[in-house]
N, C-alpha and C positions, 0 to 999 in steps of 0.2 A: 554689499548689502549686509552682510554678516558683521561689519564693523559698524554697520549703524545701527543694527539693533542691540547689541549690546549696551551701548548709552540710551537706549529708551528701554530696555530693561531695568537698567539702575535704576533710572529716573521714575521706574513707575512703581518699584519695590522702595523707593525711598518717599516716595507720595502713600505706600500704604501704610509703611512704618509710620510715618507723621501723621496721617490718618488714624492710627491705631492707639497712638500716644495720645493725641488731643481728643479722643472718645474714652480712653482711663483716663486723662484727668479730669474731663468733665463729670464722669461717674465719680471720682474721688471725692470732687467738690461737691457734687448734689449728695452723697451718703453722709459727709460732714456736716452739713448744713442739716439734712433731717433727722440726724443724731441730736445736735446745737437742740434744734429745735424743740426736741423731746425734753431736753434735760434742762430744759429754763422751763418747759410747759408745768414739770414736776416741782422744781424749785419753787413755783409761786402759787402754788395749788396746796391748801390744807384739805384730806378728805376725809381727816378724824371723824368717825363713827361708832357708835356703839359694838363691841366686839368682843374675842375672848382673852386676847392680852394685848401688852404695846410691847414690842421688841423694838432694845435699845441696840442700837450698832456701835461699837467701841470704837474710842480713839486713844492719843496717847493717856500716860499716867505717870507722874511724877511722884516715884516712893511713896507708891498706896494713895497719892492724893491724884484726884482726875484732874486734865488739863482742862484750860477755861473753855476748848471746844467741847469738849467729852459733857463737862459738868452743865455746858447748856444742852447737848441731848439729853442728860439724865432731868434736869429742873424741866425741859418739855416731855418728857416724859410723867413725872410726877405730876407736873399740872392738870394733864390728859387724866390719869387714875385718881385726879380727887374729886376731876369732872364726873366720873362716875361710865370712863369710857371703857373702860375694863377690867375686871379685878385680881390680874395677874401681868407684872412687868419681868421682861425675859431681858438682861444683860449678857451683852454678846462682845469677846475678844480674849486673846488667849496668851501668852506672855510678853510683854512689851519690852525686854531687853533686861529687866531685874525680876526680884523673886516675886515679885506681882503680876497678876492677872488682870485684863481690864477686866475683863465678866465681873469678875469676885471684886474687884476695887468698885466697881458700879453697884454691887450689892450691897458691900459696906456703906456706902455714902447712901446710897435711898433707903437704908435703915435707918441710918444716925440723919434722917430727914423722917424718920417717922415712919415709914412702912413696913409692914409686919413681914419676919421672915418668909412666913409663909407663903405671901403672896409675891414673892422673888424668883425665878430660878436665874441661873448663872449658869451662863456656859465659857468654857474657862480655856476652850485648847483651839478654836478658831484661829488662822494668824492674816488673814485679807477677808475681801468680801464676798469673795464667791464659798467661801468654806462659811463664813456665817450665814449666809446665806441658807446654805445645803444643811448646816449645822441645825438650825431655827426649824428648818423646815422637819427633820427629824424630830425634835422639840414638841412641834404641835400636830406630826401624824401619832407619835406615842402618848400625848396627854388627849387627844379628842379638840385640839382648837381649830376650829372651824377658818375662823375670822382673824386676820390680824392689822393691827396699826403697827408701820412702821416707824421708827427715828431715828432722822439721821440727817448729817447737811444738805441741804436742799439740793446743792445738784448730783448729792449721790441716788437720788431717790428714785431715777427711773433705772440705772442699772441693778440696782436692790430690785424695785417691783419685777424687771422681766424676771431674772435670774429666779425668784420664789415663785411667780408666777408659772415658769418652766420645770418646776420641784411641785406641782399640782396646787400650790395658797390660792388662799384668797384674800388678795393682801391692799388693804389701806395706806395710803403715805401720807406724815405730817411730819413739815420741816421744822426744824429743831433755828430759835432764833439766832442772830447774829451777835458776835460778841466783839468787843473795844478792840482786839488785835487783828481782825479782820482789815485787807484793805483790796484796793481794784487788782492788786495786780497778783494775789492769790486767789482770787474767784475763776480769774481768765486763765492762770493755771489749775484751777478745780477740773474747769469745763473742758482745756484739755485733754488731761487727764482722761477724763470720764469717757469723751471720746475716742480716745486710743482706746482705752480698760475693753469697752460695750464693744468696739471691732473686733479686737482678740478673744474676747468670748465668744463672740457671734460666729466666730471662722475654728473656735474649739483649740484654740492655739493660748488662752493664757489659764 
């Protein structure tokens, strides 16, 4: 008797391990997918609204000149403040590998586009998204802004909104358009990305 339950022991500890294994991976699969889901819902969603500034999120920069991503957040960015969406744009990122800042290169370039110093701030020492993020949100609990529109590539837009959203904003998202070096098979690692980034925050691990 004792030799036969031993083989229906195994066999029933190995029916819950496989049991155990195909309920995480099904949970794996259904949190990717409602991640997926979130971050194509923000990507196609402009909720530009009247507000108290547009925060720009940084990307690369090449020797003071912004990359052709960076320079279509900043021109949607510019676009939004001639609409009259807010009369203050906050540049966000902090050394990019040379003695430039994006912050400061984004403030550069939406001057030499016409925007008054003044209505700039720069924040220059951010080095990912969760630090601009917390960055920003410092930014508009010391200046009084209530309101913010965000910018940035579209499917950065929902780990941007939770992430200020969890720093007390009240934050706006409009995607910044597509540019000529864009192709399918960096969107699909955008979205990746995005979903690995939004778990590791979510678990306080990145």
């Amino acid at each position: 008797m004792k030799r036969m339950a031993k083989p229906k022991r195994r066999r029933f500890a190995l029916r819950a391990v496989l049991v155990l294994l195909l309920t995480l991976a099904v949970g794996v699969v259904g949190w990717c997918r409602w991640v997926y889901v979130q971050v194509e819902s923000y990507a196609d969603r402009d909720q530009a609204a009247i507000s108290d500034a547009i925060g720009v999120f940084g990307a690369a920069e090449y020797d003071g000149r912004p990359s052709p991503v960076y320079r279509a957040r900043l021109d949607h960015a510019l676009a939004l403040y001639h609409r009259g969406i807010a009369p203050l744009i906050i540049t966000l990122g902090g050394n990019g590998g040379d003695q430039y800042n994006e912050g400061a290169v984004g403030r550069e370039y939406l001057m030499g586009m016409g925007v008054p110093e003044e209505a700039i701030i720069a924040e220059t020492e951010s080095r990912n998204t969760e630090e601009s993020a917390r960055r920003i949100a410092v930014i508009a609990h010391a200046n009084g802004l209530r309101r913010l529109v965000i910018v940035s590539d579209g499917t950065h837009l929902f780990r941007i909104h939770e992430i200020c959203a969890a720093d007390g904003l009240d934050v706006l998202t409009s995607p910044r358009p597509r540019v000529a070096v864009e192709g399918g098979s960096q969107e699909f690692e955008r979205i990746e990305h995005e979903i690995l980034s939004y778990t590791l925050w979510r678990l306080h691990l990145h």
